[in-house]
N, C-alpha and C positions, 0 to 999 in steps of 0.2 A: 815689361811688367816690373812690378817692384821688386827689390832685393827680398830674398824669403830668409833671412836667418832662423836657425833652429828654435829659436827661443821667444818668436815674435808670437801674437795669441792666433789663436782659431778666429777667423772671420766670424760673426754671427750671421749668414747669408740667409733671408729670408724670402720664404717660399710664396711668393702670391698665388691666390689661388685664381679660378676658372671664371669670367663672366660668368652671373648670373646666370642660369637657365642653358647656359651652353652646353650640347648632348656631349657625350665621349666621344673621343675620336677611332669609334669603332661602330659596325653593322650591327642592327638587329639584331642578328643571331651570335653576336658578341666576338666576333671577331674582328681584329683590328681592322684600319685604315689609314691606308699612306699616301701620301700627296696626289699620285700620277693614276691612283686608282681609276676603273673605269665600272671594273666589276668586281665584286666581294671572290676574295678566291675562296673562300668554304660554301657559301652559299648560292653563288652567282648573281645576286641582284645587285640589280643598275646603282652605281657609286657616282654622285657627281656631287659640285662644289656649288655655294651660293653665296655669290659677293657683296650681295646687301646680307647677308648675317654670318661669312667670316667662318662657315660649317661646312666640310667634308661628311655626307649622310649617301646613304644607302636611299634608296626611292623602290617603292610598288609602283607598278607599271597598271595602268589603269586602261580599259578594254577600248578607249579613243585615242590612246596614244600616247597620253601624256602622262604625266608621274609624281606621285605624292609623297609624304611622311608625316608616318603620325606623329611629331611631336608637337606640344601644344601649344605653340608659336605658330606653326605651320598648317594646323587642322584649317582643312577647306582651300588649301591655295593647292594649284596646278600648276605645272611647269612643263617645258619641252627641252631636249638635250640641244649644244649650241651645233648649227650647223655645220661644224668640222669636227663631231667626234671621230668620225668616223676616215678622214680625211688624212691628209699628212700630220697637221699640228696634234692630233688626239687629245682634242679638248676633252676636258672633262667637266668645265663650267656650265650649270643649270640658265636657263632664259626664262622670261613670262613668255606665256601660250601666246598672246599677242605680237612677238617679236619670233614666233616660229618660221624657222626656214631660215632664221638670220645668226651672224657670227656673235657671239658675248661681245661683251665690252674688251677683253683680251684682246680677239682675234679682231677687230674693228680696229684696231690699232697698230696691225702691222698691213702697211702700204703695199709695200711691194716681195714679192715672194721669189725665188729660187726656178730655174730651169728645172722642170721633174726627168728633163731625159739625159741629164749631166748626172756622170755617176757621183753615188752618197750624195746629191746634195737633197734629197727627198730625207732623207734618216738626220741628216745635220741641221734640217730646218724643224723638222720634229724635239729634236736634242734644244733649239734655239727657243722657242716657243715655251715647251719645261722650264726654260731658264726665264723667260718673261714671265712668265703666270706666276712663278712663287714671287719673283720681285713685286708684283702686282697685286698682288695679296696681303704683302707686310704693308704696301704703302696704304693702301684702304684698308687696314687694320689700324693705321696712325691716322686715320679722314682727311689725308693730302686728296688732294686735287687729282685725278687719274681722269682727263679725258681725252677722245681721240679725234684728230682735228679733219677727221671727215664731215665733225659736228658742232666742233669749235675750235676756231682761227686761231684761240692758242692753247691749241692741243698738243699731242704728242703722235709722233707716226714712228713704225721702225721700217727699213728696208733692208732684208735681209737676204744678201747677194755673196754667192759660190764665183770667186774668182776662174775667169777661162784660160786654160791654155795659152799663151799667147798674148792675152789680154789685157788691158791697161789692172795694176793694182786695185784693190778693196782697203778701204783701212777705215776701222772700226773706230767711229768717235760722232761726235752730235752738232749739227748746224740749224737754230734757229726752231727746235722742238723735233728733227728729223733726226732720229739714230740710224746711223748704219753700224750694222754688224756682220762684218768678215765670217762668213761660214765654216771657212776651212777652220777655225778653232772649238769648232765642236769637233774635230778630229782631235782625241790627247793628243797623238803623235804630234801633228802640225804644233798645237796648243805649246808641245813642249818644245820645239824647235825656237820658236817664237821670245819664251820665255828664257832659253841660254841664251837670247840673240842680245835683247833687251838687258839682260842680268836682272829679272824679277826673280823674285822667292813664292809668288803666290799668283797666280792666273787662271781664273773660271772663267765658263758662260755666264753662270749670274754676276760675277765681282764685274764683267763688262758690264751689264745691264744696269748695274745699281751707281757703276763708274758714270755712266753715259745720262743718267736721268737724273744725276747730281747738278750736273751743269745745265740741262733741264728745268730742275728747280730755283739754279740760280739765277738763272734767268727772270722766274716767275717773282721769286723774293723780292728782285734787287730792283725791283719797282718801288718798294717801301725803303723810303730814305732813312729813317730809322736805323732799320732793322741794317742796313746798305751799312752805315757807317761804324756800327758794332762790329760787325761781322772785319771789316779793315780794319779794327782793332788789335785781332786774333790771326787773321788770316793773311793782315798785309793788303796792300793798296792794285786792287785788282786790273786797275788803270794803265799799268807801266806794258808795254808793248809783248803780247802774247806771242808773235810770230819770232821776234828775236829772243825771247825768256827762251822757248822751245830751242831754239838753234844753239843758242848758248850752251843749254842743259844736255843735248846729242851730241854737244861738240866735245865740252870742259866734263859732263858728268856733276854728281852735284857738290854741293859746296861741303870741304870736312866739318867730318862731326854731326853729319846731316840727321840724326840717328835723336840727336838731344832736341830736335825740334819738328820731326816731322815722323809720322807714320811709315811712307817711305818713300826711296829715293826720289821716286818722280813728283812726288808731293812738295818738294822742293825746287822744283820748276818752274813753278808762274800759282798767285795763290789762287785761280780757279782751279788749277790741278792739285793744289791743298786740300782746297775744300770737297772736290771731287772725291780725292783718294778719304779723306776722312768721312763724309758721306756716305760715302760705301761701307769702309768700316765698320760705324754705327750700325749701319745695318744688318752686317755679317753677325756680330754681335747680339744684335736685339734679336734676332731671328733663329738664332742656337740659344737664348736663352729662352725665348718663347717657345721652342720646339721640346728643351729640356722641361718646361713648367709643364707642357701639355701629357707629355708622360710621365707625367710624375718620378721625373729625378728629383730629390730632395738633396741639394748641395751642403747642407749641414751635414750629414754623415759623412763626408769625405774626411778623410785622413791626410788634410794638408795644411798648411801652416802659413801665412803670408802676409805681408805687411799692406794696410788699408790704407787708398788715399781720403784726405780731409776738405773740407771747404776750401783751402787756399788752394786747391787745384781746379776750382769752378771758375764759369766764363764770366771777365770781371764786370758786365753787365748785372748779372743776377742780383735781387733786390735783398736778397734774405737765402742760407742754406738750403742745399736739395739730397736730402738725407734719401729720397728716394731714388735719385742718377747714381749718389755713390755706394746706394745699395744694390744699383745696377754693374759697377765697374767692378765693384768687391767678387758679386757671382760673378761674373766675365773671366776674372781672373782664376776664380776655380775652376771654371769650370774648361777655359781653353789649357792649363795645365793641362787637367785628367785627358782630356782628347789627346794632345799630346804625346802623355806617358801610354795613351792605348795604343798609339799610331807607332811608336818606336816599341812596342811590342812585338808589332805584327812585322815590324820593317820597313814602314811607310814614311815620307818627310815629314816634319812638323804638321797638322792640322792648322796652326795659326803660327807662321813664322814669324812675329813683331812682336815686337816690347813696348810696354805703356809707360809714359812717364807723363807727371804733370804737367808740361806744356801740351802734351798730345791729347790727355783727359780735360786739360781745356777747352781742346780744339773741338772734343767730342761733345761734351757738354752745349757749345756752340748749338752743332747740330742739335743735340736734344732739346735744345730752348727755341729753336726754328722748327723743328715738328710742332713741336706743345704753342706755338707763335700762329701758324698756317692753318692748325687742325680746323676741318669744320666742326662745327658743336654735332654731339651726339645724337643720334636719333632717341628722343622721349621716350619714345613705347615702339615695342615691334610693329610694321604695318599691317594693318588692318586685314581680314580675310577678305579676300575676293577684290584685293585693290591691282585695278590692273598695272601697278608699276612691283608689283610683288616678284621678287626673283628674278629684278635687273637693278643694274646699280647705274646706266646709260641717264 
């Protein structure tokens, strides 16, 4: 992040507000709602999520089975819960009534599942799944391309396998639209074993997932020669041999200084693992500031002080200033400080152990110009009542 001297001014960070017409992220009866909800804890009515309109709502349970809400987007559409609420994943994703008895677009997307008679691995595929759905959520929140290749060839599948006793290794990484992810790190313990192994400073289930669907994306991108030859601009010629970059990088560790150009260390390895590790990033980011908007934190009252990056820190593609990405990296920076200072309160590591600097908000920017590049165009108007594609996003 930037140097904060005492004397540098107050960020002006600016609070966007709510899509239009988007309800609060709280029940009926006015009690909040958090991600994994299934049921309102004050009231107990059914909580699920709905990926063509991007809303966590409460539903009335209607006397055929299916479940509604009144809000006025919604009046007259029906819905059914997705086939594995009730299962290991504990979906909490709505379906249309016509796709009843069948998985979301989530659960459609994970191939292959876990032994249930191998201990924890039933509660770590559960843990794995949480960690998909919110990635899956921000990325249809950006209208990227989210589908699952039981439907189309170039889809995405995850297969999410609990290493055996004995057994040959698992190792978490993506071939050709196929993620695998290592279960045993939805164990912290294992998670942190892994992480002194490696020397990371930072290791989730979702930083996997958003790690793994980066290279995913890039796959999808680097069809557009365009876009292909920008992107080598910033991130380096993604051409020069992957399996030796790797060997070198586990062998040597990375190049000094790695710090003034790369997010981190391993992002210094080969630039598909640049643009992965900053990939992910981006997202980490966009997804704590979108969570912070949704609650109406208002980052202007903070009481902190820090120096703002400017246009010469944008991807040097861009045709003209993006006063809106560096009104995005300004709140970033407020707001992964205060986390931060809350987490070394309580006695916890950093929240965001990394430093931004100009070459890295290049890098970022990158990304931001390839979402805003790939987006599908918006949907016009909410769909229609009684359209049977209402309450699937498949």
């Amino acid at each position: 992040m930037p140097d904060s001297p005492a004397d540098s001014p107050v960020i002006p960070a600016r609070q966007p507000s709510m899509p239009a017409g988007a309800p609060p992220p709280s029940c009926t009866c006015g009690a909040p709602l958090f991600r994994e909800n299934t049921t309102c804890l004050r009231c107990r009515a059914l909580v699920g999520f709905l990926p063509d309109q991007g809303w966590l709502l409460s539903f009335t349970a209607l006397p055929d089975g299916t479940f509604t809400n009144s809000h006025p987007s919604l009046q007259n559409r029906v819905y059914k819960t997705c086939a594995n609420r009730t299962a290991a994943p504990q979906c909490n994703w709505m379906i249309a009534t016509s796709d009843a008895g069948q998985p979301c677009l989530s659960c459609s997307l994970t191939r292959t599942t876990p032994n249930p008679a191998v201990p924890e691995a039933a509660a770590r595929w559960t843990a794995a799944e949480h960690a998909k759905r919110h990635v899956l959520i921000q990325l249809l929140r950006h209208r990227l391309p989210v589908r699952s290749r039981h439907t189309h060839p170039d889809g995405v599948w995850f297969d999410f396998l609990q290493p055996l006793p004995g057994g040959p290794p698992v190792l978490t990484g993506h071939q050709r639209g196929l993620i695998t992810i290592n279960l045993s790190e939805a164990d912290p313990a294992q998670r942190a074993l892994i992480q002194e192994k490696m020397g990371e400073s930072y290791r989730t289930l979702t930083g996997h997932m958003r790690h793994e669907l980066a290279h995913y994306y890039w796959e999808r991108f680097s069809t557009d020669a365009a876009w292909l030859q920008q992107c080598r601009s910033v991130f380096g010629d993604d051409r020069q041999d992957y399996a030796a970059a790797l060997a070198t990088h586990h062998r040597q560790g990375p190049p000094p200084q790695w710090a003034s150009r790369f997010i981190s260390a391993y992002a210094s390895s080969h630039p598909w693992e640049d643009w992965a590790e900053t990939f992910a990033h981006y997202l980490h980011m966009d997804e704590a500031l979108h969570t912070a908007q949704r609650l109406g934190l208002d980052l202007r009252r903070l009481k902190l002080r820090t120096d703002s990056f400017d246009h010469a820190a944008l991807f040097p593609s861009s045709p003209a200033a993006d006063p809106a990405f560096l009104d995005t990296i300004d709140r970033w920076v407020l707001l992964s400080l205060t986390a931060n200072e809350i987490n070394a309160a309580l006695g916890h590591p950093l929240a965001y152990p990394f430093i931004l600097n100009s070459s890295i908000v290049t890098k970022l920017h990158a990304i931001h110009q390839s979402f805003q590049h790939f987006a599908a165009p918006p949907m016009a108007s909410p769909l229609p009542p009684n359209d049977p594609a209402a309450g699937t996003h498949r």
